[in-house]
N, CA, C and O atoms as a GROMACS GRO file, in nm:
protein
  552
    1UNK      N    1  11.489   8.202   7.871
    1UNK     CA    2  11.521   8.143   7.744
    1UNK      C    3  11.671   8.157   7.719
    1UNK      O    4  11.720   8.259   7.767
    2UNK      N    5  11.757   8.071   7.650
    2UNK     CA    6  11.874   8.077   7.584
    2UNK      C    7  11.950   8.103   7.444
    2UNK      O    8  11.939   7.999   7.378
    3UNK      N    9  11.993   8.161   7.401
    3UNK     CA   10  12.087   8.202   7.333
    3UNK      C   11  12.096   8.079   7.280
    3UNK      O   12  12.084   7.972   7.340
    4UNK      N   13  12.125   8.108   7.116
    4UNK     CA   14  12.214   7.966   7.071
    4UNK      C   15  12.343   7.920   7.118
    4UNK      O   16  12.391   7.809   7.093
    5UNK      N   17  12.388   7.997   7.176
    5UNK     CA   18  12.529   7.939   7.246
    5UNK      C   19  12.503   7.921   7.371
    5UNK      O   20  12.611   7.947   7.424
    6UNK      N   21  12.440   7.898   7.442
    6UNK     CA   22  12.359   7.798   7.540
    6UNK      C   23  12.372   7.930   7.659
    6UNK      O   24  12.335   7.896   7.772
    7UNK      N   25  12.411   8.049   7.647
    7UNK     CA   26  12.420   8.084   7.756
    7UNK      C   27  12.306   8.171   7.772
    7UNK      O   28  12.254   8.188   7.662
    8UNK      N   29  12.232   8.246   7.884
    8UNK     CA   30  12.149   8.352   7.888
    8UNK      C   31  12.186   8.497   7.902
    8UNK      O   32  12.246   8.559   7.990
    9UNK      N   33  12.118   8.541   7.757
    9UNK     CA   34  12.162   8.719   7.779
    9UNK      C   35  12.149   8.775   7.909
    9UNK      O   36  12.067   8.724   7.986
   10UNK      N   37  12.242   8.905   7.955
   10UNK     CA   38  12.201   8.929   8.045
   10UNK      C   39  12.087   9.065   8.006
   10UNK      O   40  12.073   9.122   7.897
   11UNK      N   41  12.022   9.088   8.120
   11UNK     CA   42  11.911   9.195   8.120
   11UNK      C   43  11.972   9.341   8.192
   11UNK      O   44  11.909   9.431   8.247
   12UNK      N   45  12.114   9.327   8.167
   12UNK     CA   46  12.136   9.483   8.199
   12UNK      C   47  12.305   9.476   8.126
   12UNK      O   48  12.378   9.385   8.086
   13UNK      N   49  12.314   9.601   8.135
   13UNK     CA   50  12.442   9.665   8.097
   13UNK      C   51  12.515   9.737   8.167
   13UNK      O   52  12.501   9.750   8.288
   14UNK      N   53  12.605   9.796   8.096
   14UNK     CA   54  12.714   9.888   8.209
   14UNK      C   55  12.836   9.888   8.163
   14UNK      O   56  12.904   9.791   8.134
   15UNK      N   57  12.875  10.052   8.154
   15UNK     CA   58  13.010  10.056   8.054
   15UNK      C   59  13.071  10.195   8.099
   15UNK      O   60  13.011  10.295   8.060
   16UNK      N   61  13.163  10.208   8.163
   16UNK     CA   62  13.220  10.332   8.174
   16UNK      C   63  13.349  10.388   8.042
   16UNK      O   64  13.442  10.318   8.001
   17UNK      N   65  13.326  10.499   8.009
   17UNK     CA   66  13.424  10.522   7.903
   17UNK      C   67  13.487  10.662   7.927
   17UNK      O   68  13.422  10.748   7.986
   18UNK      N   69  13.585  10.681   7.892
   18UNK     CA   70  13.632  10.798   7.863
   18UNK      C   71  13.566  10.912   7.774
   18UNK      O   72  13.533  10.877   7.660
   19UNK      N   73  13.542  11.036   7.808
   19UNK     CA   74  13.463  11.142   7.744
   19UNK      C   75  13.496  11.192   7.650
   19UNK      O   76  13.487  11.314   7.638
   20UNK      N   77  13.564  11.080   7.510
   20UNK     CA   78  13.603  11.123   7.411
   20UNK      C   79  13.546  11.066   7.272
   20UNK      O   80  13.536  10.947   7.242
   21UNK      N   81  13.513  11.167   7.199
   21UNK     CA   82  13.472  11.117   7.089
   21UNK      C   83  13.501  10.949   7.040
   21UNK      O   84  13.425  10.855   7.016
   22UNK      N   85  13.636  10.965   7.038
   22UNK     CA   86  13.704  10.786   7.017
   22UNK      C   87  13.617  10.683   7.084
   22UNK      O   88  13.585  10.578   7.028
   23UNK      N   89  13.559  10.733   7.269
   23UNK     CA   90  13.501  10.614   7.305
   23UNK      C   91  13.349  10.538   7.216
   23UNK      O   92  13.287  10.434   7.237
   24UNK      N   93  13.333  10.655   7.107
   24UNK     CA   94  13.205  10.602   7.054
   24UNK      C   95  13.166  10.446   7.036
   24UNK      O   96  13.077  10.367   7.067
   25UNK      N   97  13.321  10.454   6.948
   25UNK     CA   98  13.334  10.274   6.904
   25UNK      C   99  13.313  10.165   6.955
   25UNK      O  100  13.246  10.073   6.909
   26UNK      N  101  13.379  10.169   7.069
   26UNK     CA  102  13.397  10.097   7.161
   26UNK      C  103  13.208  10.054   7.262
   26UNK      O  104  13.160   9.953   7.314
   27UNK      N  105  13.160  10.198   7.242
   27UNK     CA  106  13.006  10.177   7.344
   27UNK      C  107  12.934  10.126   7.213
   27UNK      O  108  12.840  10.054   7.245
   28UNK      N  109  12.945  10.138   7.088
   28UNK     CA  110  12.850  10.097   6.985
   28UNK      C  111  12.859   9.962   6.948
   28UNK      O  112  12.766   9.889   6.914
   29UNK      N  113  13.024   9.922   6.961
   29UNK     CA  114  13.000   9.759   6.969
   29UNK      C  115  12.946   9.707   7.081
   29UNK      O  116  12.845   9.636   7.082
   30UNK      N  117  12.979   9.722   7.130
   30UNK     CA  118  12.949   9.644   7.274
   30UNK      C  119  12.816   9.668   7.310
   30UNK      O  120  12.791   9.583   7.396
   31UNK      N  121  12.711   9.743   7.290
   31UNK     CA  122  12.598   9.827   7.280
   31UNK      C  123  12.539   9.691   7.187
   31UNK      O  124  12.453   9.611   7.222
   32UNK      N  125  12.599   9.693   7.086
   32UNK     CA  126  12.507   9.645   6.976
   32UNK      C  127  12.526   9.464   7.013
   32UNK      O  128  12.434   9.385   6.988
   33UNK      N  129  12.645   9.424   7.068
   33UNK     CA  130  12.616   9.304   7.110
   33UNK      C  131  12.498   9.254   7.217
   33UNK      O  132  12.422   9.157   7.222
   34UNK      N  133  12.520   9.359   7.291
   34UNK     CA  134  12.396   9.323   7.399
   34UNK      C  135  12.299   9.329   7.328
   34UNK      O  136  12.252   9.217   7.305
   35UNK      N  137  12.256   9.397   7.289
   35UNK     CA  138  12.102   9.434   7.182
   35UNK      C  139  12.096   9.317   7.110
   35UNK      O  140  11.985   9.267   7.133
   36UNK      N  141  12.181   9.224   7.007
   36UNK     CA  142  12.154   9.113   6.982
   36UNK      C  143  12.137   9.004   7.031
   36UNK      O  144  12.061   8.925   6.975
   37UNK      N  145  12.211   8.966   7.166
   37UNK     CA  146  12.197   8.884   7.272
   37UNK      C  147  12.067   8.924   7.345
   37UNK      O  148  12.051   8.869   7.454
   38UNK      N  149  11.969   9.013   7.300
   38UNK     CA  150  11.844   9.013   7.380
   38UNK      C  151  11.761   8.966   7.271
   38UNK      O  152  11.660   8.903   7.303
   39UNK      N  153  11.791   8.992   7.118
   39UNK     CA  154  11.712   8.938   7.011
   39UNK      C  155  11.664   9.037   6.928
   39UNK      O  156  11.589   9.017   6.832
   40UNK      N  157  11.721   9.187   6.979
   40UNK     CA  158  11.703   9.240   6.884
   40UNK      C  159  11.724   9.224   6.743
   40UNK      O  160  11.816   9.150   6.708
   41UNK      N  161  11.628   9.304   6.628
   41UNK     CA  162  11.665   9.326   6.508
   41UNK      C  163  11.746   9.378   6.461
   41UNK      O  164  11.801   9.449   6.545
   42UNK      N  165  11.817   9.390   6.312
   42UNK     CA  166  11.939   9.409   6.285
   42UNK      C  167  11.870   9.587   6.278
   42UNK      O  168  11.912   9.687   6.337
   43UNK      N  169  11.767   9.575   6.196
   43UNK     CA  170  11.718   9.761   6.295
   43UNK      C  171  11.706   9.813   6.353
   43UNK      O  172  11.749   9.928   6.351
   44UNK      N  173  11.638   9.762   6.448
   44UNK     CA  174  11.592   9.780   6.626
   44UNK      C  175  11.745   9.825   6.664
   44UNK      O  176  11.770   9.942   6.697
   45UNK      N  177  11.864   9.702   6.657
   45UNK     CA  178  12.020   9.750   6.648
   45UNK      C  179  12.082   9.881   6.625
   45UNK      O  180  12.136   9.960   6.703
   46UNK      N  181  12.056   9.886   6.468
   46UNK     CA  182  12.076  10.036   6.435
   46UNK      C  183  12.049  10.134   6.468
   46UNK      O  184  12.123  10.232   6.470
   47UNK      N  185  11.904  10.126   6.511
   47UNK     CA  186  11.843  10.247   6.533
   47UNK      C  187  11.890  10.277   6.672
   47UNK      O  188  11.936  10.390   6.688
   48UNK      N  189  11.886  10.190   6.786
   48UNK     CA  190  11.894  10.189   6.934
   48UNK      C  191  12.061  10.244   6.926
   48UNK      O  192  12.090  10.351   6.981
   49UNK      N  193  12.158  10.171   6.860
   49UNK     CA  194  12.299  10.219   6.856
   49UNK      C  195  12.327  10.397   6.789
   49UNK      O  196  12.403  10.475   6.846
   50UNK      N  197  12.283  10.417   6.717
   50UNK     CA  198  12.278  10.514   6.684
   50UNK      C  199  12.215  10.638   6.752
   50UNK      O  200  12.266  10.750   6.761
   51UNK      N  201  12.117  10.604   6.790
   51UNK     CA  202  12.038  10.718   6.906
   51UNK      C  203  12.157  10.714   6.987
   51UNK      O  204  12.230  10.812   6.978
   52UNK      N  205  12.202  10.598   7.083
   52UNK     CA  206  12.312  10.618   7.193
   52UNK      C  207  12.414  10.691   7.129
   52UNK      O  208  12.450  10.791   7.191
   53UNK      N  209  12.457  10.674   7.045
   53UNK     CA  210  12.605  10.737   6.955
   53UNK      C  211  12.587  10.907   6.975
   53UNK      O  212  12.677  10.984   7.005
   54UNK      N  213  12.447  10.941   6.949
   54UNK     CA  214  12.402  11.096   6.930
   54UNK      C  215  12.416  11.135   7.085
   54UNK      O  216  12.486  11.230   7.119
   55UNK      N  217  12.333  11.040   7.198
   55UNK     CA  218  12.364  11.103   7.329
   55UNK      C  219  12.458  11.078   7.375
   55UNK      O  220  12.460  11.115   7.493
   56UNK      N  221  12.586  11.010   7.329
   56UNK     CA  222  12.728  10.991   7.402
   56UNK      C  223  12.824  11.144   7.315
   56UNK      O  224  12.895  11.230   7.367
   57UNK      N  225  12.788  11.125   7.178
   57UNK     CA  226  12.812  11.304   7.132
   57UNK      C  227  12.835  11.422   7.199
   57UNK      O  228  12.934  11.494   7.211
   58UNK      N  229  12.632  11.429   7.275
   58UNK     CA  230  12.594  11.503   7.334
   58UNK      C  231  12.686  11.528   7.504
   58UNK      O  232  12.734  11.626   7.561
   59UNK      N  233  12.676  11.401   7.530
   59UNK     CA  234  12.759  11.423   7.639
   59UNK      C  235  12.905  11.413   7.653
   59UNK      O  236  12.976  11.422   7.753
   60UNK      N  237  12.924  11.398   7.562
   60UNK     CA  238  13.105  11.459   7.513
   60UNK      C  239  13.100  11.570   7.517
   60UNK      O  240  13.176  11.611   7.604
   61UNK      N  241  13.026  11.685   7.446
   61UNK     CA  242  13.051  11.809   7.399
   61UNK      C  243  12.995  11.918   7.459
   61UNK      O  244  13.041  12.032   7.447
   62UNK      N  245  12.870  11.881   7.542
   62UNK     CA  246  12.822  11.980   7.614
   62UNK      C  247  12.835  11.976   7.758
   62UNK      O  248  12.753  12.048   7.815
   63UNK      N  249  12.925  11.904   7.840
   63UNK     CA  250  12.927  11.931   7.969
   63UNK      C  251  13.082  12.060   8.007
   63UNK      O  252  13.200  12.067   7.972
   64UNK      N  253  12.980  12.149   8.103
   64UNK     CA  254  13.086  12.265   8.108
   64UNK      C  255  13.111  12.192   8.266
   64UNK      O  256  13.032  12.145   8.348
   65UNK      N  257  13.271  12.208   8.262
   65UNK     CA  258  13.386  12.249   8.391
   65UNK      C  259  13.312  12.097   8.473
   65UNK      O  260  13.261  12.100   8.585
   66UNK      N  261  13.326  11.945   8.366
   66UNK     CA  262  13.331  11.818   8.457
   66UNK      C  263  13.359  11.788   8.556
   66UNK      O  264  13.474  11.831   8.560
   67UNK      N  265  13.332  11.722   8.690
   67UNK     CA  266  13.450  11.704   8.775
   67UNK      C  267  13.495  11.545   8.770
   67UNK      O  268  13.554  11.492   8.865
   68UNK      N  269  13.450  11.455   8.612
   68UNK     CA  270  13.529  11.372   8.602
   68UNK      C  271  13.502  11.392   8.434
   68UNK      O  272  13.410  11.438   8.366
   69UNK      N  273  13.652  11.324   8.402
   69UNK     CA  274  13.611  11.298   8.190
   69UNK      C  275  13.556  11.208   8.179
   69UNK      O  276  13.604  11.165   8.074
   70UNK      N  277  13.461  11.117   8.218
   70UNK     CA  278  13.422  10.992   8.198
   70UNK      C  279  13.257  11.024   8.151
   70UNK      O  280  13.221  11.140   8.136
   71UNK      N  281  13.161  10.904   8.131
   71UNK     CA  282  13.043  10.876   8.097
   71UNK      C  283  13.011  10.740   8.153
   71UNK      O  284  13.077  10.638   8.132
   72UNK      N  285  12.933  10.747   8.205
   72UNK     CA  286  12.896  10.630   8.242
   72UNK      C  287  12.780  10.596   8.187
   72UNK      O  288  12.686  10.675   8.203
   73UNK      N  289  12.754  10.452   8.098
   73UNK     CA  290  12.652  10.363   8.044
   73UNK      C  291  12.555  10.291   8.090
   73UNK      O  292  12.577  10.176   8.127
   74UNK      N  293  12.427  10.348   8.096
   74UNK     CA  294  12.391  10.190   8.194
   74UNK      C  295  12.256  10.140   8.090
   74UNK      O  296  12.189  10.231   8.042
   75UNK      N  297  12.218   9.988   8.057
   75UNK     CA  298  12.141   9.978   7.969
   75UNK      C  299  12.067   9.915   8.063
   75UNK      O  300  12.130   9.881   8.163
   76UNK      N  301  11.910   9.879   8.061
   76UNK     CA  302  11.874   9.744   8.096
   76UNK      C  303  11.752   9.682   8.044
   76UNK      O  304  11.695   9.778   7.994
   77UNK      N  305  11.670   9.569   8.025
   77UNK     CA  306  11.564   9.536   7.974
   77UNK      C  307  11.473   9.478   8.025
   77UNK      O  308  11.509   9.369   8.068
   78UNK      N  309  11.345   9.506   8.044
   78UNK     CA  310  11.254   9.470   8.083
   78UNK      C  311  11.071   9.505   8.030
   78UNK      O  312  11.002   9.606   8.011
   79UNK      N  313  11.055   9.383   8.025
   79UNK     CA  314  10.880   9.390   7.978
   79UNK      C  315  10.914   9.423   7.836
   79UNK      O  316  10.848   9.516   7.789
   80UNK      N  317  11.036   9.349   7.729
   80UNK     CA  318  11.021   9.432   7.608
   80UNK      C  319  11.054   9.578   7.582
   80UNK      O  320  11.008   9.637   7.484
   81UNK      N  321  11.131   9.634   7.666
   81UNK     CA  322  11.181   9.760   7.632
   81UNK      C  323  11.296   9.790   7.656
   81UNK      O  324  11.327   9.825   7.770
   82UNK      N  325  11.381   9.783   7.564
   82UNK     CA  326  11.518   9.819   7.602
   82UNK      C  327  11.570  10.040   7.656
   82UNK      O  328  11.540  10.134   7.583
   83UNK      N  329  11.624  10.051   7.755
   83UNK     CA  330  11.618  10.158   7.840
   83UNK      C  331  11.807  10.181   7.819
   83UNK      O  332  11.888  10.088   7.827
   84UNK      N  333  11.827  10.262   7.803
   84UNK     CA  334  11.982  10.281   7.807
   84UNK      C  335  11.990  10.462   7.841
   84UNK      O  336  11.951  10.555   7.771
   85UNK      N  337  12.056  10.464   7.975
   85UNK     CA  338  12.094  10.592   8.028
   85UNK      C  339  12.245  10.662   8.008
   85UNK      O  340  12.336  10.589   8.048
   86UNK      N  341  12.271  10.740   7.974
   86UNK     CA  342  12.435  10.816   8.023
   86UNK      C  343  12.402  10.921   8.123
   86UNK      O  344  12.312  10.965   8.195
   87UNK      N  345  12.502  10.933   8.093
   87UNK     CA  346  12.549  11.017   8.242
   87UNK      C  347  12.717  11.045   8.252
   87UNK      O  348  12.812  10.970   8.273
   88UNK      N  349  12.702  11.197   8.226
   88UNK     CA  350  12.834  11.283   8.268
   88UNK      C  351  12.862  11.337   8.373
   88UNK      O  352  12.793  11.284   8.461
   89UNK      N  353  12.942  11.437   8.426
   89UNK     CA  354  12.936  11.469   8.510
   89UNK      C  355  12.999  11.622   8.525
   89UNK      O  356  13.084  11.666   8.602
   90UNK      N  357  12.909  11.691   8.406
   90UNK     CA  358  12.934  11.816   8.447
   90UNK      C  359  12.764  11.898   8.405
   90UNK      O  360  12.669  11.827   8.371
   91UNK      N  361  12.753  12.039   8.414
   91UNK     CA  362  12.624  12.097   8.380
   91UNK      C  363  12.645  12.189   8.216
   91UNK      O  364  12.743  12.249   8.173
   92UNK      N  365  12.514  12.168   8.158
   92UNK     CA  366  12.478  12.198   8.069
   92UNK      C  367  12.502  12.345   8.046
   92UNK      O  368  12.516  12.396   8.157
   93UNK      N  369  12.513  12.440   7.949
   93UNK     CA  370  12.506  12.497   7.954
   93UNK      C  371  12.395  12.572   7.761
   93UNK      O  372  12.345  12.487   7.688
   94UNK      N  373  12.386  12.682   7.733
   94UNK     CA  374  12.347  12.726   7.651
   94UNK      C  375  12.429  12.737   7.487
   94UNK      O  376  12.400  12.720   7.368
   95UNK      N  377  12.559  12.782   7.580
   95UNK     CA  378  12.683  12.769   7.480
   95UNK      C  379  12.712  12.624   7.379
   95UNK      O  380  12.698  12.511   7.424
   96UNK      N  381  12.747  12.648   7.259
   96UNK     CA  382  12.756  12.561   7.173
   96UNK      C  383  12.913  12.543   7.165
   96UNK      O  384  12.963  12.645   7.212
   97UNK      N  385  13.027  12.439   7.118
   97UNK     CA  386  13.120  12.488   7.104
   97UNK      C  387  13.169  12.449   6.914
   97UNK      O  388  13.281  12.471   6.869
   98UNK      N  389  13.067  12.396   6.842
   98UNK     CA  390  13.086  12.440   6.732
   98UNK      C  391  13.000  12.467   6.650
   98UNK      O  392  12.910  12.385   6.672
   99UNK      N  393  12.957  12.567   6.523
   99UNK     CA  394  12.833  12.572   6.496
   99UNK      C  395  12.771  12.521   6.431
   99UNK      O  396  12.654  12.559   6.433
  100UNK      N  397  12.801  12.418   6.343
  100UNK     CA  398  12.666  12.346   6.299
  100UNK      C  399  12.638  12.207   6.407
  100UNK      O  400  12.695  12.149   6.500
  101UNK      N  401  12.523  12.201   6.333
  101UNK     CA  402  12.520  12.081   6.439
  101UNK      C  403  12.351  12.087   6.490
  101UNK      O  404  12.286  12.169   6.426
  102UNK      N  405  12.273  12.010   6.598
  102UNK     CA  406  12.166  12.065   6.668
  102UNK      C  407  12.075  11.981   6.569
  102UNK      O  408  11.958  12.018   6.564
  103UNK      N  409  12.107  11.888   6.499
  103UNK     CA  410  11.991  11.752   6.482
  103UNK      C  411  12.015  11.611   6.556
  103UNK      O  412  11.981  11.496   6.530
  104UNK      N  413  12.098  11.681   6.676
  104UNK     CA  414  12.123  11.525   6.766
  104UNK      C  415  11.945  11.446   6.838
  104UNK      O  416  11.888  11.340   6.815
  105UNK      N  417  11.924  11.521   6.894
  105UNK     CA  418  11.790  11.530   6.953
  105UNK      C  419  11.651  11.496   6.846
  105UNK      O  420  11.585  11.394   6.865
  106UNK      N  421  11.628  11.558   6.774
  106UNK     CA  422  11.533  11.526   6.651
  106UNK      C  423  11.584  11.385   6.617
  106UNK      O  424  11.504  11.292   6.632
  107UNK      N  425  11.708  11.358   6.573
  107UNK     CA  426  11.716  11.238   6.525
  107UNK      C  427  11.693  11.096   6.656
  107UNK      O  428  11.650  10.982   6.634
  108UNK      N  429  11.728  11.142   6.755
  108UNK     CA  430  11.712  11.044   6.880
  108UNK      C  431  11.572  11.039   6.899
  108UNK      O  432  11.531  10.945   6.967
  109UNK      N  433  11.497  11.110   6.858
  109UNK     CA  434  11.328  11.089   6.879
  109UNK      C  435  11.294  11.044   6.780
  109UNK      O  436  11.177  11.007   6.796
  110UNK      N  437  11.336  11.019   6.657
  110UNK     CA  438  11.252  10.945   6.577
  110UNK      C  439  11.359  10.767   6.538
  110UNK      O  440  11.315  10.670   6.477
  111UNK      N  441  11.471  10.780   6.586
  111UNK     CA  442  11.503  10.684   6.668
  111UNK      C  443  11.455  10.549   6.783
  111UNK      O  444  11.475  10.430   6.761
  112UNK      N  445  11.391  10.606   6.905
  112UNK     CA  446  11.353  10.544   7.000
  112UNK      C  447  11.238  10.646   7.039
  112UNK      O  448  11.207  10.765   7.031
  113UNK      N  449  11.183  10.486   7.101
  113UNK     CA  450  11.025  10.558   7.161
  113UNK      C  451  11.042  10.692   7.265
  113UNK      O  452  10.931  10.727   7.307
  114UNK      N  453  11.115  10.746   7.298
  114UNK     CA  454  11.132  10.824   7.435
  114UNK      C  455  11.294  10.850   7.460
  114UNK      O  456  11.396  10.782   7.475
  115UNK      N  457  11.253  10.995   7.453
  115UNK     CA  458  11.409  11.042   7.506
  115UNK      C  459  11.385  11.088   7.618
  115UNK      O  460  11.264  11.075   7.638
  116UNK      N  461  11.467  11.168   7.760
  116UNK     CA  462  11.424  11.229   7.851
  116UNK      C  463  11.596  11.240   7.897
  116UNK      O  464  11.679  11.149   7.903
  117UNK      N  465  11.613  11.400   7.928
  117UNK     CA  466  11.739  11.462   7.950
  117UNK      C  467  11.696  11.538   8.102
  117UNK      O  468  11.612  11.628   8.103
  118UNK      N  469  11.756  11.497   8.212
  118UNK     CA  470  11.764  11.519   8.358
  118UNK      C  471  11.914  11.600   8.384
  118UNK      O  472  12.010  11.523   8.392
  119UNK      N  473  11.939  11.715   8.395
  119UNK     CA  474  12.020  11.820   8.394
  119UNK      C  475  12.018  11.875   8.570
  119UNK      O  476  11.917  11.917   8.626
  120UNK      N  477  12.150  11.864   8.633
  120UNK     CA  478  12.168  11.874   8.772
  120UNK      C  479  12.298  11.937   8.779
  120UNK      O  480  12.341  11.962   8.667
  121UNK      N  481  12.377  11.972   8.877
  121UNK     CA  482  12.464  12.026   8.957
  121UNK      C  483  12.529  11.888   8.955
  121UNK      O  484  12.629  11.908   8.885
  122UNK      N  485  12.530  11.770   8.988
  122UNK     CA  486  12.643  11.663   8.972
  122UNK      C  487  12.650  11.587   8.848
  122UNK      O  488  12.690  11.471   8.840
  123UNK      N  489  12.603  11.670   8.738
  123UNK     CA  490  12.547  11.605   8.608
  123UNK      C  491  12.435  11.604   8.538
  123UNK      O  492  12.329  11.663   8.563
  124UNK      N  493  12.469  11.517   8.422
  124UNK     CA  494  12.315  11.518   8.315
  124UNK      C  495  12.326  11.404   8.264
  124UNK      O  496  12.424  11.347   8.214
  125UNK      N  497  12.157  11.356   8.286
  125UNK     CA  498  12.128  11.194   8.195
  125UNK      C  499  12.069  11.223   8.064
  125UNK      O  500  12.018  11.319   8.008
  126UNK      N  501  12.099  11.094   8.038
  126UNK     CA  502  12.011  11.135   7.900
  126UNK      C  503  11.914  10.941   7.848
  126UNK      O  504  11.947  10.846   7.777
  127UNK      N  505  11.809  10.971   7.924
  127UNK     CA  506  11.753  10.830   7.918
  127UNK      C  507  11.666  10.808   7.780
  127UNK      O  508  11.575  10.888   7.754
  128UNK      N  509  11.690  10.718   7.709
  128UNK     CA  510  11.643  10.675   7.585
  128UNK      C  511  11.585  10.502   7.589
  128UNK      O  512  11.638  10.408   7.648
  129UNK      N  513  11.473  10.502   7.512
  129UNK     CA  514  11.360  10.392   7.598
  129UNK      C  515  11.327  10.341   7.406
  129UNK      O  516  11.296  10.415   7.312
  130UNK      N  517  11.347  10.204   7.408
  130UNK     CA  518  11.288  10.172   7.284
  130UNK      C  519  11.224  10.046   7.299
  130UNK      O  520  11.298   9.972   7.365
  131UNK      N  521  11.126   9.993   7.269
  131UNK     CA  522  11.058   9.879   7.231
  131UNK      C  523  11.107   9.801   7.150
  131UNK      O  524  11.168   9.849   7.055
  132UNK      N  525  11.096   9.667   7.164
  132UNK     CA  526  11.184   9.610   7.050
  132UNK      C  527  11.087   9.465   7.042
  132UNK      O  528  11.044   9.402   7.139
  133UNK      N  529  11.068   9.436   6.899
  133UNK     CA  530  10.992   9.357   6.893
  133UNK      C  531  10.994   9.191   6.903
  133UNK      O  532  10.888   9.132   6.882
  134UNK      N  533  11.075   9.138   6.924
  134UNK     CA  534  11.094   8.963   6.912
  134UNK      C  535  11.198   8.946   6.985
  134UNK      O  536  11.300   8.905   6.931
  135UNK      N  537  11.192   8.983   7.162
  135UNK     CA  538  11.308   8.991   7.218
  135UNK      C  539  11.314   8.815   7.267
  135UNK      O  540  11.230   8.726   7.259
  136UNK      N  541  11.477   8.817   7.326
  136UNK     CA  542  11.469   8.692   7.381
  136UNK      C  543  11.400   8.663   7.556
  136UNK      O  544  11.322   8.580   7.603
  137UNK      N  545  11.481   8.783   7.611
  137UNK     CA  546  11.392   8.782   7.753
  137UNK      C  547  11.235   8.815   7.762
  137UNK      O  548  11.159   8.816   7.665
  138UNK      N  549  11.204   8.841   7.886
  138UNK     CA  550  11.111   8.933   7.862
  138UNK      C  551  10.966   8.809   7.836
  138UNK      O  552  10.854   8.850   7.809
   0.00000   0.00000   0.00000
């Protein structure tokens, strides 16, 4: 199917950014365009942008001793479910580095259908899975 501007959304994403708070902006527009170019709702939008905003946070602030500053984005859609992963590239640790804080997670689950955080030695994902109802693909 097509887009009113005759072209076809694509069914994936991909965004590398710098591991700084600042890059938020930048992944939430561009985030939220794709999400409308699939047909998402102006909620479905919000909600899906905002969960990502909390795990690009997350992976700003909690990777100890990186061996790059970056994040890498990857979204994609299929069967009606929009899927959007990050990925840093350092390991988690227990340590906090400021103290309030610690409703990132609660709020990303009542956000999107499914969160799931994969924690390794070359990094940590953080895959977030939402359904979206009146897409264009799919």
């Amino acid at each position: 199917m097509q887009t009113r501007l005759g072209t076809t959304p694509a069914s994936s994403f991909q965004l590398r950014l710098k591991a700084r708070p600042d890059s938020a902006f930048l992944l939430r527009a561009r985030l939220s365009l794709w999400l409308g170019e699939l047909g998402a709702r102006r909620d479905e939008v919000f909600d899906v942008a905002l969960a990502v905003s909390e795990a690009f946070a997350n992976a700003v602030e909690h990777p100890h001793e990186p061996t790059a500053r970056q994040i890498e984005v990857e979204g994609c859609f299929a069967d009606g479910t929009i899927t959007v992963t990050l990925r840093d590239f350092g390991t988690w640790g227990e340590e906090r580095q400021r103290e309030e804080g610690g409703y990132g997670f609660p709020l990303m689950r009542q956000l999107v259908d499914a969160v799931e955080v994969d924690t390794g030695s070359a990094g940590t994902l953080i895959t977030l899975r939402r359904r979206i109802a009146t897409p264009i693909l799919g």
